[in-house]
N, CA and C of each residue as an Amber inpcrd file, in Angstrom:
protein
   669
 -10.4500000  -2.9160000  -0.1370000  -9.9640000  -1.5900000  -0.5190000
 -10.6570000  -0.5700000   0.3630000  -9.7800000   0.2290000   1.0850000
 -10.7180000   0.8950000   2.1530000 -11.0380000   2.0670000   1.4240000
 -12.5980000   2.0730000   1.1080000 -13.2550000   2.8070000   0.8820000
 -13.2910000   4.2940000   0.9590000 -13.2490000   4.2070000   2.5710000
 -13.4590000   5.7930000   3.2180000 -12.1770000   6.8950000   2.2810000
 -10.8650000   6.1530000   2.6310000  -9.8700000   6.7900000   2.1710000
  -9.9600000   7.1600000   0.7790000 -10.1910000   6.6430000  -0.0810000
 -10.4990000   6.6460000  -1.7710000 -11.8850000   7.3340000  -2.2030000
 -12.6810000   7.4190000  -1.3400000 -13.7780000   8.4480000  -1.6700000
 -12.9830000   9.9620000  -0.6580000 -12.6720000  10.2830000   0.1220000
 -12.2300000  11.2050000   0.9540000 -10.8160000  12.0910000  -0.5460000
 -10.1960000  11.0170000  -1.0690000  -9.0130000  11.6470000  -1.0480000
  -9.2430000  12.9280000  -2.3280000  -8.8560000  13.7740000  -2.0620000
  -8.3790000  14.9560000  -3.2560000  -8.1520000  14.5410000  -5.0060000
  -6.6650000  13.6060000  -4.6170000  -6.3840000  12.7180000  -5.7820000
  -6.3020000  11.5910000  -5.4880000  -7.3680000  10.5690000  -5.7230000
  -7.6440000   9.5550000  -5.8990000  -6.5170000   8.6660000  -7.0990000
  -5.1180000   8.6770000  -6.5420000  -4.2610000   7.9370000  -7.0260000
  -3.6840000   6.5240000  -5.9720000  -4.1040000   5.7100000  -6.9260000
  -3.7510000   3.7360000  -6.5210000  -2.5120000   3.5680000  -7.1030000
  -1.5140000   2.8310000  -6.4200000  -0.5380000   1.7660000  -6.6140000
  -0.5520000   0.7480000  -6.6130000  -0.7840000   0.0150000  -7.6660000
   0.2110000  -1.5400000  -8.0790000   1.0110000  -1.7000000  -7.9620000
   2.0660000  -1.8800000  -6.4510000   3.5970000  -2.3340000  -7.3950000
   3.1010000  -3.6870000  -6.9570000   5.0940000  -3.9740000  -7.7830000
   4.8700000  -5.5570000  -8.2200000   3.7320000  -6.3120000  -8.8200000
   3.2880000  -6.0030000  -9.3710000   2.2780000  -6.4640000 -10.4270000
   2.4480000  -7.6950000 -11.3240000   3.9650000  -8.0700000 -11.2490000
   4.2910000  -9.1340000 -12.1460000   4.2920000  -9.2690000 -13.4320000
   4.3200000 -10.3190000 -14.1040000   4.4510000 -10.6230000 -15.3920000
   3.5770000 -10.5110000 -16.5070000   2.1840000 -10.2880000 -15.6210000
   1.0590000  -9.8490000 -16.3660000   0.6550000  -8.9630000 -15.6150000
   0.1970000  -8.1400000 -16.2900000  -0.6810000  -6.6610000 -15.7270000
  -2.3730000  -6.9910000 -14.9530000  -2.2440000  -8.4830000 -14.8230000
  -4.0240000  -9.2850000 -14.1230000  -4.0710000  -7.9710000 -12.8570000
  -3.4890000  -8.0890000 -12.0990000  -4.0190000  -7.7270000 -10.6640000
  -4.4340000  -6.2420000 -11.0860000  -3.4420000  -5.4960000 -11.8960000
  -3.5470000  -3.8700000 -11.8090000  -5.0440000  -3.7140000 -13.0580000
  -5.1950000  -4.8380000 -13.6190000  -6.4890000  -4.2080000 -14.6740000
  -7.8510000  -4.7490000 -13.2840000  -7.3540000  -6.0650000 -12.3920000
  -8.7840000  -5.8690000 -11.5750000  -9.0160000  -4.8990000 -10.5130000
  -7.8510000  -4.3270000 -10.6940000  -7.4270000  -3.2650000  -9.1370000
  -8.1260000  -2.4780000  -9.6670000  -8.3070000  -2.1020000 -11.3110000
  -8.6500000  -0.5110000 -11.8670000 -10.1670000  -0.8480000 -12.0500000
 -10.7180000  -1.7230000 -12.1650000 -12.0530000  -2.2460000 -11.8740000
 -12.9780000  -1.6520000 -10.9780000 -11.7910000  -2.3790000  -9.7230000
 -12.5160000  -2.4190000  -8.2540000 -12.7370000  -0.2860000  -7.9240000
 -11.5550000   0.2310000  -8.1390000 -11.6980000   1.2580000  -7.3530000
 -12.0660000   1.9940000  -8.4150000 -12.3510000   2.2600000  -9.5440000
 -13.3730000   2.9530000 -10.4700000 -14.7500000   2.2480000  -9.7810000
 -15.3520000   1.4340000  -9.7970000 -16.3000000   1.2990000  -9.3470000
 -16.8800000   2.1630000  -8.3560000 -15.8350000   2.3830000  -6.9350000
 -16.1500000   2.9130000  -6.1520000 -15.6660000   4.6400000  -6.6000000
 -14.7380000   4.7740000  -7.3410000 -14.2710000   6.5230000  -7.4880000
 -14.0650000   6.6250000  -8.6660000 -15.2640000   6.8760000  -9.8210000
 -14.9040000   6.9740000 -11.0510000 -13.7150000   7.9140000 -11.7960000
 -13.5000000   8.3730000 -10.8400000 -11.9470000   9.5760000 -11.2840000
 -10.4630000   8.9080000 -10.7720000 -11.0820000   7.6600000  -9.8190000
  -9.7000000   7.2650000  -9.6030000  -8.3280000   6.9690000 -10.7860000
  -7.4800000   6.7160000 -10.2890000  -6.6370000   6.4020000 -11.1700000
  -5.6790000   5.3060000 -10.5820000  -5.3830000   4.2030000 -11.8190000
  -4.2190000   3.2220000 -10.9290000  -3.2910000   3.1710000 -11.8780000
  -1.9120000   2.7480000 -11.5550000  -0.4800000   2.7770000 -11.7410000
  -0.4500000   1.4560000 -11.5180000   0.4580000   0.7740000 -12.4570000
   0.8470000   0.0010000 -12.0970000   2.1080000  -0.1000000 -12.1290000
   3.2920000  -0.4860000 -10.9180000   4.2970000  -0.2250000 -11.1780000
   5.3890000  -1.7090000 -11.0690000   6.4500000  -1.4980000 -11.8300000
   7.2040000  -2.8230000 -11.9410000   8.5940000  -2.2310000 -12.0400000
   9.6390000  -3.1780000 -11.4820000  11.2290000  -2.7650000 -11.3990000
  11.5860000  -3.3560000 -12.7620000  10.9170000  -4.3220000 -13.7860000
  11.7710000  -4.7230000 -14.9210000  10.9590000  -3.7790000 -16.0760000
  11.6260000  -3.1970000 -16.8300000  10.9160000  -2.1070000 -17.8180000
  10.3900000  -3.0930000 -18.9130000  10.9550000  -4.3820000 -19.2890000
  10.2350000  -5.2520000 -20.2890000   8.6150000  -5.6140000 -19.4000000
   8.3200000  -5.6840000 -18.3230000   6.9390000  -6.1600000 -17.8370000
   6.4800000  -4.6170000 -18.2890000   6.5110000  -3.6500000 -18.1460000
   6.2760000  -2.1700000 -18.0890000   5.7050000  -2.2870000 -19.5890000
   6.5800000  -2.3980000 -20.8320000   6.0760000  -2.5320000 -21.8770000
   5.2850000  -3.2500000 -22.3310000   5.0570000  -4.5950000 -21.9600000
   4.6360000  -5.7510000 -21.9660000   2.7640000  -5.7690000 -21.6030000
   3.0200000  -4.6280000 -20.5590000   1.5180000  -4.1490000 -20.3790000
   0.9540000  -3.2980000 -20.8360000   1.8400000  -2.7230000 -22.3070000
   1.1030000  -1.4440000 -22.8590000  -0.1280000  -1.5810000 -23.9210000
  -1.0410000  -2.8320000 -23.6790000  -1.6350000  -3.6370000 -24.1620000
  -3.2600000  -3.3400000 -23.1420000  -3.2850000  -3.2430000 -21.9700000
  -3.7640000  -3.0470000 -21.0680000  -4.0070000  -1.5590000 -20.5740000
  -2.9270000  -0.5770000 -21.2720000  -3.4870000   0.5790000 -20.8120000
  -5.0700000   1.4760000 -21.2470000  -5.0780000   2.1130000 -20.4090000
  -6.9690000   2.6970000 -20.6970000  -7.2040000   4.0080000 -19.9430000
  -8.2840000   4.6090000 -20.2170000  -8.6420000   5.7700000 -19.4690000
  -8.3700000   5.0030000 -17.5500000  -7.3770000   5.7020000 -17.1200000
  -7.6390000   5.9160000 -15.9220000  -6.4100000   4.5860000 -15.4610000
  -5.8820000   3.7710000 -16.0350000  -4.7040000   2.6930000 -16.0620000
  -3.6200000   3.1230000 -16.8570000  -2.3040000   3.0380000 -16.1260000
  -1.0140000   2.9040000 -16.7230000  -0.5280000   2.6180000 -16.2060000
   0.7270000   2.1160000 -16.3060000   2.2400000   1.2970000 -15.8220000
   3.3380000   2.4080000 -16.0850000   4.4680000   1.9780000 -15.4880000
   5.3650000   2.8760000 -15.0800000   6.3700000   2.2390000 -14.6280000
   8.0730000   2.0210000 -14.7260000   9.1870000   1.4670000 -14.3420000
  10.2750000   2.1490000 -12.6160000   9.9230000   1.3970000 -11.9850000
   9.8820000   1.6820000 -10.4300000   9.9050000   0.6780000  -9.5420000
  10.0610000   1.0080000  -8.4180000  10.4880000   0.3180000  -7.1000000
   9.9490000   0.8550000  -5.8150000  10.1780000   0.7440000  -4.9280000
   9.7220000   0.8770000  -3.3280000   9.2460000   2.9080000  -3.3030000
  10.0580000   3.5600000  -4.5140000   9.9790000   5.0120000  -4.2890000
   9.2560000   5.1210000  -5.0180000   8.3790000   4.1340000  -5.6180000
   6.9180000   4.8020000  -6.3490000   6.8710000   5.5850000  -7.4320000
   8.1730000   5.2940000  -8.3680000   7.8010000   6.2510000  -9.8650000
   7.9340000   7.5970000  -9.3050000   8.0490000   8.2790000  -8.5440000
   8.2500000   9.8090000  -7.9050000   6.2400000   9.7160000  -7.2400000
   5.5910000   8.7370000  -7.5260000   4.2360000   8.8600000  -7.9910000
   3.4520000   9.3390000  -5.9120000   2.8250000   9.8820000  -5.9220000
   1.8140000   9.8620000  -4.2010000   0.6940000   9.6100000  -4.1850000
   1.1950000   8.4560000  -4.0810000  -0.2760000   7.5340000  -4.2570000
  -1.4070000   7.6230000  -2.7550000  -2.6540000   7.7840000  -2.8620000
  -3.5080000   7.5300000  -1.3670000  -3.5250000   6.1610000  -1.4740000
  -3.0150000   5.2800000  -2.0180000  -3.5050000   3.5260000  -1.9370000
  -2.4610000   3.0500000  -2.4070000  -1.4170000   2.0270000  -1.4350000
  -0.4910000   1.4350000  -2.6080000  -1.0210000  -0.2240000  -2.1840000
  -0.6210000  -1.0060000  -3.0600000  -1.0860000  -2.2070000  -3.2730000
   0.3480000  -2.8870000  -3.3190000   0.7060000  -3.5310000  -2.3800000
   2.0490000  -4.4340000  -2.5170000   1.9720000  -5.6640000  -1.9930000
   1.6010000  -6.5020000  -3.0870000   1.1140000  -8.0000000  -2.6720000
   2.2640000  -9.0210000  -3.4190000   3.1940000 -10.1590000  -1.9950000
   3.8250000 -10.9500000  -2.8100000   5.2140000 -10.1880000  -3.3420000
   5.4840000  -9.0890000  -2.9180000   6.6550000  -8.0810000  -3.2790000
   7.9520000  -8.3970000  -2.1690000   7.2160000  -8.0980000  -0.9080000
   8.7290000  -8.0340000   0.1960000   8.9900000  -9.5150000   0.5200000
   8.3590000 -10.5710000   0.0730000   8.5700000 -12.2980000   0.9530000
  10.2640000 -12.4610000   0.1710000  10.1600000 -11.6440000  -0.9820000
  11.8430000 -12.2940000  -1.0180000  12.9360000 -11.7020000  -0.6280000
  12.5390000 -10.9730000   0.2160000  13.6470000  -9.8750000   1.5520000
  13.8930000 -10.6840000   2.3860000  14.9290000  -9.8100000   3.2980000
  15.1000000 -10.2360000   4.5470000  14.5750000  -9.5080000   5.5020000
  13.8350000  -9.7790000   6.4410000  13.1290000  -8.6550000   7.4920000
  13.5110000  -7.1930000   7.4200000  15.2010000  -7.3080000   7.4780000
  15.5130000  -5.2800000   7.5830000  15.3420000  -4.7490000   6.0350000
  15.1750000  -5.5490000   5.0030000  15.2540000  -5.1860000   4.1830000
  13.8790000  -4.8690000   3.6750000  12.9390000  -5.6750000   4.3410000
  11.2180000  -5.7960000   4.0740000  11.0280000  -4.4860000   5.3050000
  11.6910000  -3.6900000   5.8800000  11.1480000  -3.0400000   7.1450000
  11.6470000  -1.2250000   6.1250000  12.1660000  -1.2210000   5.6690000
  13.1210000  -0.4370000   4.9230000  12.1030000   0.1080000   3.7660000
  11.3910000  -1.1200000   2.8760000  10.8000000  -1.2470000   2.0410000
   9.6160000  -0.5410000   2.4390000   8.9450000  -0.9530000   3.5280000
   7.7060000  -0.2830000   4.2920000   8.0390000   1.4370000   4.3940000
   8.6260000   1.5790000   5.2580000   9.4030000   3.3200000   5.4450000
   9.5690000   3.6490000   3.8420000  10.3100000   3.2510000   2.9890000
  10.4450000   3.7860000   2.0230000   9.0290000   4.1710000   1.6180000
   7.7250000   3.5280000   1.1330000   6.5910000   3.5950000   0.7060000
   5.6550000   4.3670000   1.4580000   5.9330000   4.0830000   2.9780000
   4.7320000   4.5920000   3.6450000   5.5980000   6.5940000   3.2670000
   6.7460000   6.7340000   3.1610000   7.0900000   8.1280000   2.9270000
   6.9150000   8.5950000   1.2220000   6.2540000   7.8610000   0.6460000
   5.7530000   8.4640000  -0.5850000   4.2590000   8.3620000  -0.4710000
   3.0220000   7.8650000   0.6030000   1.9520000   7.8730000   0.7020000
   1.6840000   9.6940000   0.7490000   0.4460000   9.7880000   0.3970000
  -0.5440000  10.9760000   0.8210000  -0.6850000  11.1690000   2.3270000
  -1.2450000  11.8990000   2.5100000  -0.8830000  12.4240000   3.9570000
  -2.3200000  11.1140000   4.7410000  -3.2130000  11.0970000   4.2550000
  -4.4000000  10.4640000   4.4900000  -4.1240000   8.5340000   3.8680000
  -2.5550000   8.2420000   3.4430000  -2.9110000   7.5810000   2.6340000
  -2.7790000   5.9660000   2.9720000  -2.7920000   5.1040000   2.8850000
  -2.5240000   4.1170000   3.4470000  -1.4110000   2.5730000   2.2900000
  -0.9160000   1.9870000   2.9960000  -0.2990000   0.8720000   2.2760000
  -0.8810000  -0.5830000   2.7070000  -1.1170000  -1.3960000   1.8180000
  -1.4200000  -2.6930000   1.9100000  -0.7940000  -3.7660000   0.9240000
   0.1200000  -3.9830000   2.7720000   1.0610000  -4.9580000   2.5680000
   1.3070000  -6.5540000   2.5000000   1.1810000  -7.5610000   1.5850000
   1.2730000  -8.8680000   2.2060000   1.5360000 -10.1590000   1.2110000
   0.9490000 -10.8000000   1.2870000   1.0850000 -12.2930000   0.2730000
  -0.3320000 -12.8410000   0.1790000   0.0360000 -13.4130000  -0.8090000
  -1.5080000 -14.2580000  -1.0860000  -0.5570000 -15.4760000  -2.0020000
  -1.8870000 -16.5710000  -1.8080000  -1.3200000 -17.8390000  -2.5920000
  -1.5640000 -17.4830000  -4.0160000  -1.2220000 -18.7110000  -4.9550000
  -1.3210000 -18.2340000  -6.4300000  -2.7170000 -18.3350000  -6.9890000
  -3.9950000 -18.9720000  -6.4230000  -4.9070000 -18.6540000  -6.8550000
  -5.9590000 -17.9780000  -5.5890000  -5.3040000 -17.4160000  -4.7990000
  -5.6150000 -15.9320000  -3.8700000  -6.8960000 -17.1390000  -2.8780000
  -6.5260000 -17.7790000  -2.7320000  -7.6170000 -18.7930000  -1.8020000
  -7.3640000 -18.1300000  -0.1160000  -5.6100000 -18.1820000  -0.1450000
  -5.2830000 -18.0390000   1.2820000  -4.8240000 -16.3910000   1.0580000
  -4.7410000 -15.5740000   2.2800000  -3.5910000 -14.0820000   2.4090000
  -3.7000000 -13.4840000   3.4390000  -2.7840000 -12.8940000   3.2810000
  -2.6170000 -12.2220000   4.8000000  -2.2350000 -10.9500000   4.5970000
  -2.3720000  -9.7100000   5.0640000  -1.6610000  -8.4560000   4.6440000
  -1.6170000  -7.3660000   6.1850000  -0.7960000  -6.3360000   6.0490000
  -0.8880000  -5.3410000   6.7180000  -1.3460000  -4.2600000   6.3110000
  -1.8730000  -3.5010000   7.1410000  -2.6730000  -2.0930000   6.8670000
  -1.4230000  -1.1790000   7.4040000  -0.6610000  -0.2080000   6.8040000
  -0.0870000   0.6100000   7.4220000  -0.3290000   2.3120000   6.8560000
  -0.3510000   3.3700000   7.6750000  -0.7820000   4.4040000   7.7250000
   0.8160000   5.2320000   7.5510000   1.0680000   6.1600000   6.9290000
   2.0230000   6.7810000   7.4810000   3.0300000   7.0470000   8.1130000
   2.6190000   6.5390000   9.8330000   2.7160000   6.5310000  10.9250000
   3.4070000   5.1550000  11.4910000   3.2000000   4.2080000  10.7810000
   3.5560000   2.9280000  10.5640000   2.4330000   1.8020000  10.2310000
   2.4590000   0.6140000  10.8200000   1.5360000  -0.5080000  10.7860000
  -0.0080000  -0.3980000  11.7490000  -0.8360000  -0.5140000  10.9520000
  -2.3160000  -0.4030000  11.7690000  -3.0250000  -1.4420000  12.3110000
  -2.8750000  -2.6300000  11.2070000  -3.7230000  -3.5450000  11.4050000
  -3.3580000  -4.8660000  10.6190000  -3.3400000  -6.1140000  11.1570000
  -3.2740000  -7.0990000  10.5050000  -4.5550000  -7.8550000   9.9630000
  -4.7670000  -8.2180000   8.6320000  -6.1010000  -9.1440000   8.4750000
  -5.6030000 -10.3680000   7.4570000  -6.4270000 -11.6360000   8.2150000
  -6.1760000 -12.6890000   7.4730000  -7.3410000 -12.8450000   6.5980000
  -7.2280000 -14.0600000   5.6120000  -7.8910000 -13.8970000   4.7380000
  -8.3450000 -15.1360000   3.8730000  -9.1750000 -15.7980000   3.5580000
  -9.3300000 -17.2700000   3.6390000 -10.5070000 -17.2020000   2.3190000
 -10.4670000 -18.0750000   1.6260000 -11.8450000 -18.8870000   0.7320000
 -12.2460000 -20.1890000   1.8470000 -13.2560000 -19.4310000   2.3750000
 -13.5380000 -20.5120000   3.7740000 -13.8420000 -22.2060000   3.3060000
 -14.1650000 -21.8960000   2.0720000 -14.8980000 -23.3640000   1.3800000
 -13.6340000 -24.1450000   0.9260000 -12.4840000 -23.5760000   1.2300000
 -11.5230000 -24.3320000   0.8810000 -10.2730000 -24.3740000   2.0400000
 -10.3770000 -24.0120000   2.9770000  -9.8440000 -23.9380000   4.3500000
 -10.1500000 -25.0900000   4.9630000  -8.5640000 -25.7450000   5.6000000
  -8.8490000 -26.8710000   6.5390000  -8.6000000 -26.0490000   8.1430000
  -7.7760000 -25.3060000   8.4590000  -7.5230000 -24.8800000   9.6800000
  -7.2080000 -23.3250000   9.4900000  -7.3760000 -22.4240000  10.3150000
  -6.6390000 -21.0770000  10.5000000  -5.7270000 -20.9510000  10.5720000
  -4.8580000 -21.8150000  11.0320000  -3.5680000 -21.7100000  11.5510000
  -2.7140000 -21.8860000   9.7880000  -3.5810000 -22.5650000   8.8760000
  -2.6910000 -22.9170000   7.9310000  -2.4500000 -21.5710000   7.1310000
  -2.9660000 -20.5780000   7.3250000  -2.8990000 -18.8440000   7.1840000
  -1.1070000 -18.3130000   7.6320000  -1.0020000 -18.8970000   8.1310000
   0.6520000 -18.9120000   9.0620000   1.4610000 -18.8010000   7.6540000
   1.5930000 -20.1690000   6.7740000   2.5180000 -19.9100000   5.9460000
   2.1930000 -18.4970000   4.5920000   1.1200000 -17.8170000   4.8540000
   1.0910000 -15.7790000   4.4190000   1.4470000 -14.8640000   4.8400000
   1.9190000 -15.0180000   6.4470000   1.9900000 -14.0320000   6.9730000
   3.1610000 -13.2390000   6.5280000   2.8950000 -11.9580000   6.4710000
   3.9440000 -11.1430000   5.6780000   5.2810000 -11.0030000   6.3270000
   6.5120000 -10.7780000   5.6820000   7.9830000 -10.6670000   6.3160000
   7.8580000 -10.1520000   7.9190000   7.2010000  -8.7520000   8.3480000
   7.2960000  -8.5930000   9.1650000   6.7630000  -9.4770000  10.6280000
   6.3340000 -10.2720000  10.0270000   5.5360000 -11.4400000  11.2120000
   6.0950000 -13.6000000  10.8050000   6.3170000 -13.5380000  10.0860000
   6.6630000 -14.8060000   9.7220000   7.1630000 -15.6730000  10.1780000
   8.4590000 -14.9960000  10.2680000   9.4900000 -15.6500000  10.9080000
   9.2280000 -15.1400000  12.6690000   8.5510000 -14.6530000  13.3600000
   8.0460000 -14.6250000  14.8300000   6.7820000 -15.3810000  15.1560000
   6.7290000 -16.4430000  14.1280000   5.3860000 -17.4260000  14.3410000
   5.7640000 -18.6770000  15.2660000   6.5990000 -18.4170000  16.4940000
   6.9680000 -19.0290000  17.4770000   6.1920000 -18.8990000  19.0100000
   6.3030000 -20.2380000  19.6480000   5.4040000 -20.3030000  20.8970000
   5.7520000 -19.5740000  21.9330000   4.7750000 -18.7330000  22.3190000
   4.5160000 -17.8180000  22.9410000   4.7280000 -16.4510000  22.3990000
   4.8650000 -15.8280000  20.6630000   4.9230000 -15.1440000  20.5510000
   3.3130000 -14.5440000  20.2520000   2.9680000 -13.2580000  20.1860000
   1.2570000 -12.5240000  19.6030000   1.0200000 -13.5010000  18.7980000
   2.0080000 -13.6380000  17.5440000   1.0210000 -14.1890000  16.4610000
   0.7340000 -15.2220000  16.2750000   1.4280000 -16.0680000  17.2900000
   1.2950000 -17.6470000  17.2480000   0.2090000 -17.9220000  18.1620000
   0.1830000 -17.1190000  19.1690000  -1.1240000 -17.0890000  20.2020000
  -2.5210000 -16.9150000  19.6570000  -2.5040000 -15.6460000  18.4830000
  -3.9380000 -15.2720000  17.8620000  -4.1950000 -16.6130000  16.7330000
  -2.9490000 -17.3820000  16.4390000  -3.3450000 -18.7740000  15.1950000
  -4.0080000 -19.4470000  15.8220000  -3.2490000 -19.9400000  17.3280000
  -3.8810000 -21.1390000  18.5250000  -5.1720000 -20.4780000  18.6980000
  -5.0240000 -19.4150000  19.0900000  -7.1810000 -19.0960000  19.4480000
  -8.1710000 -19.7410000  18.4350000  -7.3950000 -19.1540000  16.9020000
  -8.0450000 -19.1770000  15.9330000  -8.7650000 -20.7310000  15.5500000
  -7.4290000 -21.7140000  15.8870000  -7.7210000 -22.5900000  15.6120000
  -8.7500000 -23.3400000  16.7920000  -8.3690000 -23.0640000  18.0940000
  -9.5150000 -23.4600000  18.8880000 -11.0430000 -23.3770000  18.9090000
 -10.7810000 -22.1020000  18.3680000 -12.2480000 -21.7330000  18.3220000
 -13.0170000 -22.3680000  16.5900000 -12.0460000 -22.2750000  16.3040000
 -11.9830000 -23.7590000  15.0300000 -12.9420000 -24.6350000  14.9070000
 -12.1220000 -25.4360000  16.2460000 -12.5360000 -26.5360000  16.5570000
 -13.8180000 -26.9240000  17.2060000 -14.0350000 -25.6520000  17.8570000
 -15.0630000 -25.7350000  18.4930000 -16.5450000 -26.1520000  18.2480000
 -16.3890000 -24.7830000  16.4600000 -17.4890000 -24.6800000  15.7910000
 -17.6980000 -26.1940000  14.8900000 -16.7390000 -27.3140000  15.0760000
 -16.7170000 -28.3540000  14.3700000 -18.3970000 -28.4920000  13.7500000
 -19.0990000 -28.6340000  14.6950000 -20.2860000 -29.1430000  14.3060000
 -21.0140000 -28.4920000  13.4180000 -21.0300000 -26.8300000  13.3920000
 -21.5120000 -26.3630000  11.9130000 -20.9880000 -26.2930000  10.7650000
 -19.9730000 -27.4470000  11.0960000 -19.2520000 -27.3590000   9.3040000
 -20.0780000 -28.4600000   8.5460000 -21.4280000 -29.2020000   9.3330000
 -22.4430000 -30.1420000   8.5120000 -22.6710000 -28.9080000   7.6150000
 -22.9620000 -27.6090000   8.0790000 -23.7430000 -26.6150000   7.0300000
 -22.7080000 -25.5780000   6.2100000 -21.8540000 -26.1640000   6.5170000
 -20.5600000 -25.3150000   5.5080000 -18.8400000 -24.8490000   6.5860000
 -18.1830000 -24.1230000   5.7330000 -17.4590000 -23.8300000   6.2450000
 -17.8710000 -22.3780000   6.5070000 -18.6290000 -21.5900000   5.9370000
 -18.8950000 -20.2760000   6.0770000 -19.4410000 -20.5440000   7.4200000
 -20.3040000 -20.8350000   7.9770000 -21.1410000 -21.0570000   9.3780000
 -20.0680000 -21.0850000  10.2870000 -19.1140000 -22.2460000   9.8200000
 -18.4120000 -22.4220000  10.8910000 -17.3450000 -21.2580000  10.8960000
 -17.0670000 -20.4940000   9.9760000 -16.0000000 -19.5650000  10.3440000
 -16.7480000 -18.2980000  10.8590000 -18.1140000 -18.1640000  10.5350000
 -18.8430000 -17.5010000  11.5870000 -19.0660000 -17.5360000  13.0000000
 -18.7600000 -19.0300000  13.6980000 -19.0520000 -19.2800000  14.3300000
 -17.8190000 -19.2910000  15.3070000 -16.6810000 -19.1250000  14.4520000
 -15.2040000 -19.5020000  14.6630000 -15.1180000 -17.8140000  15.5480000
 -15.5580000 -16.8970000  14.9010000 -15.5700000 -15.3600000  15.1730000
 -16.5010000 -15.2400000  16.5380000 -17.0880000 -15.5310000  16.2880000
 -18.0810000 -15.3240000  17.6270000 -17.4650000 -16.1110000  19.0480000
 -17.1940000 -17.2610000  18.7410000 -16.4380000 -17.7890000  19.7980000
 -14.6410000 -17.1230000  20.4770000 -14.0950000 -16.5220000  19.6930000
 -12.6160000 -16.0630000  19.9360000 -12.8980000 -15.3210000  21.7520000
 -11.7130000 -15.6560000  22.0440000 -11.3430000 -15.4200000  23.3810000
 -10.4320000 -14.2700000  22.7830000 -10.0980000 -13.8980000  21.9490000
  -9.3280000 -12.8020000  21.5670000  -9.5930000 -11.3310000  22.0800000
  -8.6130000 -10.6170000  23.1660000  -9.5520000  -9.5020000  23.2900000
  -9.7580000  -7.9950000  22.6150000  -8.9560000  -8.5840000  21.5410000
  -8.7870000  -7.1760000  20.7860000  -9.3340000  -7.9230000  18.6690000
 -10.0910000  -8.3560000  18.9500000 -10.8680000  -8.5550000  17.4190000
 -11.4360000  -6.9460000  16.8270000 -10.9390000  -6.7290000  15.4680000
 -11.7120000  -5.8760000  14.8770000 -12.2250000  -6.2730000  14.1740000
 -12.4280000  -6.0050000  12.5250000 -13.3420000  -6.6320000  12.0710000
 -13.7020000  -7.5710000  11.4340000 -15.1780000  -8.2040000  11.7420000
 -15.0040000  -9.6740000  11.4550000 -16.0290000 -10.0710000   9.8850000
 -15.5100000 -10.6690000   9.2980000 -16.2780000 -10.4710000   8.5570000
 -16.4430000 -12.1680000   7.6930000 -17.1770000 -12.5220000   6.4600000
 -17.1530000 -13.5610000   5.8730000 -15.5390000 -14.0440000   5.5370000
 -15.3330000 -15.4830000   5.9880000 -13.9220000 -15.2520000   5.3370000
 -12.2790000 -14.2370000   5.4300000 -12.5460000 -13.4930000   6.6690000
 -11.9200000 -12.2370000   7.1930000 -11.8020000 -11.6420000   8.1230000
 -10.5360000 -11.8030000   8.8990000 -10.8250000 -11.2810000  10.3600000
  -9.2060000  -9.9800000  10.8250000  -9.5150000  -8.9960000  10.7480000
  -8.8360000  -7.8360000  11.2020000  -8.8410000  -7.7230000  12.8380000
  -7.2530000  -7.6210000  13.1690000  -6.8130000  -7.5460000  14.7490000
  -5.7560000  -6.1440000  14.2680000  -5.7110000  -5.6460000  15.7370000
  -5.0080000  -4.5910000  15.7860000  -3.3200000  -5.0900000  15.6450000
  -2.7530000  -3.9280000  15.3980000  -1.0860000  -4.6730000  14.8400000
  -0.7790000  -4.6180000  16.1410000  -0.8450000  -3.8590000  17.2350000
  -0.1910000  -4.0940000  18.4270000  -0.4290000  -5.1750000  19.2750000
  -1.5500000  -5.8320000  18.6270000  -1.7450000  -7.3790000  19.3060000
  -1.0560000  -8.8810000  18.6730000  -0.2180000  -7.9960000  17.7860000
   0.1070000  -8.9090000  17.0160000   1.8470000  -9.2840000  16.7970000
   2.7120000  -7.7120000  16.9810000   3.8190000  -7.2370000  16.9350000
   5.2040000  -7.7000000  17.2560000
């Protein structure tokens, strides 16, 4: 959750959409960013009004739900959260979805876009600004990772289906996985070492940030 933006913003308003069938993600979402902005506030938003009610069980100082789609409840949010929402589009329809949202953001505000598996081991998402797409980051429980490349089947609508040879994103999997391979030998001391080690080695020339389990590249290296 990028920080800077959610302490910076005026109104510290978060989006949940797609939240699903249970209100889980939007009560840990309201967790995470109260922690960091005790005035924040999160929404959680859903297109079926029975999930909407369904979570009125869950509401609290600073959490509510709301019946909505890609236009955000009328709501301007600085943070929207759309995880697992556009994979059942079709690209123009997942590209549409983006524009629609990024034009109800705050002027400062950002969207984070993508998929995760069902017990959030693997994901992948986009960072987009306003302006459009910023940044891609993958996303791994390293202790349960066999390869990087197996990150491929998260990648969000806008990259998925361009996970072909010789395209950006199939090129940054092959690094990923080389440099993989490389670190073979510190996986005696874990997989964390070795995906440390996986980072340090990349021939990649545009890495941002790298972190446990997490590695952010610019979207234009990726596109």
């Amino acid at each position: 959750m990028h920080r800077g933006v959610l302490t910076a913003a005026d109104d510290p308003l978060v989006v949940d959409l797609g939240y699903g069938a249970t209100p889980i993600t939007a009560v840990e979402l309201h967790a995470r960013v109260r922690a960091v902005r005790p005035d924040a506030r999160v929404v959680g938003i859903e297109i079926d009004q029975a999930r909407v009610d369904a979570a009125a069980d869950a509401v609290t100082d600073g959490l509510s739900f709301a019946r909505g789609g890609f236009e955000l409840a009328g709501l301007r949010p600085v943070v929207i959260r759309a995880f697992n929402v556009l994979r059942q589009y079709d690209e123009k329809a997942a590209a549409d979805g983006w524009q629609t949202m990024r034009e109800g953001l705050q002027g400062n505000g950002i969207l984070l876009e993508g998929t995760c598996d069902e017990v959030g081991r693997r994901a992948a998402w986009v960072t987009l600004g306003p302006e459009g797409p910023r940044t891609l980051t993958l996303a791994a429980a390293v202790d349960h990772l066999d390869r990087p490349s197996s990150l491929a089947e998260r990648l969000p609508k806008a990259l998925i289906h361009h996970n072909v040879a010789g395209s950006p994103v199939h090129r940054l999997l092959r690094e990923l996985d080389r440099a993989w391979d490389a670190a073979a030998p510190l996986g005696t001391f874990g997989n964390r070492q070795r995906w440390a080690a996986m980072c340090a080695g990349l021939q990649w020339e545009q890495v941002g940030r790298r972190r446990d389990g997490e590695l952010t590249v610019p979207w234009p290296t990726v596109a």
